[in-house]
N, C-alpha and C positions, 0 to 999 in steps of 0.2 A: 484078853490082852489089849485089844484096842479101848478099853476103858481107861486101862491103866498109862497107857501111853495119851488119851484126852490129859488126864489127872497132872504127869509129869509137865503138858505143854502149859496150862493151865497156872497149877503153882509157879510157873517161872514167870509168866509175862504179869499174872497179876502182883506177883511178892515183887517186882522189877518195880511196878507200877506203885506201889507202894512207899518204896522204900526213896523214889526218887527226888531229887529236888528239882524246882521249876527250871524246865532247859529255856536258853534264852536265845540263843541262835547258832548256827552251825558255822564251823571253821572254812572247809571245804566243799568246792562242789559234786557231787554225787556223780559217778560215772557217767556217760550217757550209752544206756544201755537197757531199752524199754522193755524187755522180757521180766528183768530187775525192777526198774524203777516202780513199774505198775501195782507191785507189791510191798513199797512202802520204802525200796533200796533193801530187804534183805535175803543175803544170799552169802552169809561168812558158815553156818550150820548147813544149808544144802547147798554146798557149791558145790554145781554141775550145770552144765551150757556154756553156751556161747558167751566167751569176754566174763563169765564168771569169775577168773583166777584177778579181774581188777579188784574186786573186793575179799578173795584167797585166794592167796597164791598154788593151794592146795589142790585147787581144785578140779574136775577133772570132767570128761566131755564122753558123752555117749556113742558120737557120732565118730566115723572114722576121720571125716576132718569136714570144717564148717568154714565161710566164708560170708561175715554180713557188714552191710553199713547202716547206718544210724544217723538220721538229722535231726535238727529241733533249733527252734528260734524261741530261746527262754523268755519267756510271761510275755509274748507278742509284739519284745520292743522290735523297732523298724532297724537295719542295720546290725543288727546282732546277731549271730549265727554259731551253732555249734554241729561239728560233726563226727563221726568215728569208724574207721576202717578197722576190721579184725578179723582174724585167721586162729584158728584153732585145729590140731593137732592130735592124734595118738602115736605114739612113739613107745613101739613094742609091746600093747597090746596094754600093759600096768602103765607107761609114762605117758605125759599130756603135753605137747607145747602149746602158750597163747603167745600171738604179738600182734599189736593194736594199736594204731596212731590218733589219737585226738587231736583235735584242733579248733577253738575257741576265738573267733573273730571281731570285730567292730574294725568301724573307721582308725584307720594306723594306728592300731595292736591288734596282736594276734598272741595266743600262746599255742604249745603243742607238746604232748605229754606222749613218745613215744615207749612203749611197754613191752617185756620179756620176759615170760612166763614157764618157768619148768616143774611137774612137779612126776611124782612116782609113789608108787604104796598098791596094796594089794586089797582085798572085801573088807578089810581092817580098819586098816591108817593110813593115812598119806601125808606126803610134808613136800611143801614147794617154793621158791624162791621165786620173787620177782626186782627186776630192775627195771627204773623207768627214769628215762631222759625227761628232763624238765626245761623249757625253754621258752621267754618270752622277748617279744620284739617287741619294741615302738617306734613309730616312725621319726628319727631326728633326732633319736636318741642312741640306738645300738641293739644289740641281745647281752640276753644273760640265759644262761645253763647252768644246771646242775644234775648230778647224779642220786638218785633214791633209790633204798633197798628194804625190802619188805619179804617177810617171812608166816608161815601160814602151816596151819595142821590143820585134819580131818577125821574126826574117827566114828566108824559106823556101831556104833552101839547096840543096836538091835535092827531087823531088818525094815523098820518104820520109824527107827529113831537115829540122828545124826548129830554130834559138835563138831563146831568148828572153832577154831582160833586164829587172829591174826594181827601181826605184830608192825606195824606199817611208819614208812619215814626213822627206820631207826638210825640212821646216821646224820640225821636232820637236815638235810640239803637248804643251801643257802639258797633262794633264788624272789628278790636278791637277799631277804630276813631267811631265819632260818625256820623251816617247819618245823613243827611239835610233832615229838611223836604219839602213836595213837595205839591202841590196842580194842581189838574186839572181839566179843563172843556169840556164839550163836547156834540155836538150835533148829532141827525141822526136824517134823512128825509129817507120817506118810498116814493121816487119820484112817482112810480109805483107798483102795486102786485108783479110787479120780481124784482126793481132797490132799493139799499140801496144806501144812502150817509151818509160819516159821515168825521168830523171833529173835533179834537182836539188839547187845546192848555194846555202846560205842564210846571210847572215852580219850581225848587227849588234853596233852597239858593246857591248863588254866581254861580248861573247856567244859564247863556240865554235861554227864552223862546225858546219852542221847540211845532212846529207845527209839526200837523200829519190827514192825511187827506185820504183817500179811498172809490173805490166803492165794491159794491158786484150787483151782475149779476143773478138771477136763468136760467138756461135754461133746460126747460120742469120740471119733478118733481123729478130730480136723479140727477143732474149737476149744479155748480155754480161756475162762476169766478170772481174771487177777484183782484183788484188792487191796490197799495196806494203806497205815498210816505212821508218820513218825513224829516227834517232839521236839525238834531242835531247827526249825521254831514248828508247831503243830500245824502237820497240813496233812491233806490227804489225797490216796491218790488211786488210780482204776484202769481198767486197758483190758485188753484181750493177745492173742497170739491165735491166727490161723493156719494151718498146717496145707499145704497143697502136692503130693507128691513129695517131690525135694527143696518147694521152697516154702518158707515158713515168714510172715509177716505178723511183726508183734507193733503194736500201739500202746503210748500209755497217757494220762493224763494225769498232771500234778496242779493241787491247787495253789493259790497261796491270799493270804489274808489282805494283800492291801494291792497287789498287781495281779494282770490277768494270769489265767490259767496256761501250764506250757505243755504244748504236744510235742510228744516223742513217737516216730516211726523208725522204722528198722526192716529191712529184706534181707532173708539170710538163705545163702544155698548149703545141704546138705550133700557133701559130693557120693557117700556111701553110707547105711546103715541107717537109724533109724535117732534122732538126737532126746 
């Protein structure tokens, strides 16, 4: 069986790789969310963890409820700061709540993406709704808001194999143009007890597909390393997550082609269970 689940991961990322045409750069910026990012951004096929449901809404948490933040000063400019507050949830044992505040800074602007997350399904399927407040400030100018809604499946297909789907910005929130909506796919394979694979492919309007593909690593029961890369525009990226009792501290690094490299950190408490 674990042949044939190589075979399945395999034919998707490279037939993906094949078939695509040159990405040229990305619409949006990527959660900040270093357990994620470290693996190339995907997590729409294994969405599980913390702040998971920003990329499916579906998706759903091991732990009886988590609590972490996240900073990162993108490619080392001086003055630029992003950070993100999030809380994660079980809600009757099958249901999941996420809710999460981002917030994106420089000198007078700021944006802030706050997030609500529900989803429910059984060892099967799941499906979850998310809405997120979208809101930017300038100084001398005013805010602008808007509302976004984003929807998301999960279905476990074998017990090492997973898709996921997710339907994101479908009421195109002005703010102040309107966002494209987006759709995404994704798989993960549990290769091994310690090896994850996963891959995703991402697509919105007037956007070239954008693949994104990563492994993750456990070594022993407190350490795991993460790899991945994505194409939209091709960079690559690495990190680890260390495990301590109840808190867990994930890092990731992302490169990019023409500015420095941006680290991502993240502390997160597990209040019960094991995430």
């Amino acid at each position: 069986m674990p042949s044939i689940i190589y075979l399945i991961f395999f034919w998707f990322l490279f037939g993906c790789l094949w078939r695509l045409p040159a990405a040229e750069g990305a619409f949006e910026r990527a959660p900040l969310v270093p357990q994620v990012a470290a693996r190339g951004g995907t997590s729409v096929g294994w969405a599980e963890g913390k702040a998971a449901f920003l990329w499916n809404p579906a998706a759903k948490i091991s732990s009886r409820a988590v609590l972490s933040t996240a900073y990162s000063q993108p490619y080392g400019i001086d003055d630029f700061g992003e950070g993100l507050l999030n809380y994660t949830h079980t809600v009757r044992d099958r249901g999941s709540l996420g809710l999460s505040w981002y917030r994106l800074h420089t000198t007078g602007y700021h944006e802030d993406r706050r997030s609500a997350a529900i989803s429910y399904g059984n060892r099967l399927a799941r499906a979850g709704v998310r809405l997120d407040q979208l809101a930017i400030h300038i100084d001398g100018f005013g805010s602008r808001s808007a509302l976004g809604v984003s929807f998301g499946g999960l279905w476990h297909i074998h017990t090492g194999l997973r898709l996921g789907l997710a339907l994101n910005s479908l009421n195109r929130p002005k703010i102040p143009n309107s966002l494209p909506r987006s759709v995404a796919l994704g798989i993960g394979v549990q290769a091994t007890p310690d090896l994850l694979l996963f891959a995703d492919l991402r697509h919105a309007a007037d956007v070239d597909v954008q693949l994104l593909a990563g492994v993750e690593l456990a070594i022993g029961q407190h350490l795991v390393l993460r790899g991945g890369m994505h194409n939209q525009p091709w960079e690559f990226t690495a990190g680890w997550g260390l495990r301590i009792r109840s808190i867990v501290v994930d890092y990731a690094w992302l490169n990019h082609a023409r500015l420095d490299g941006t680290h991502q950190l993240a502390i997160g408490w597990n209040f019960t269970g094991s995430e």
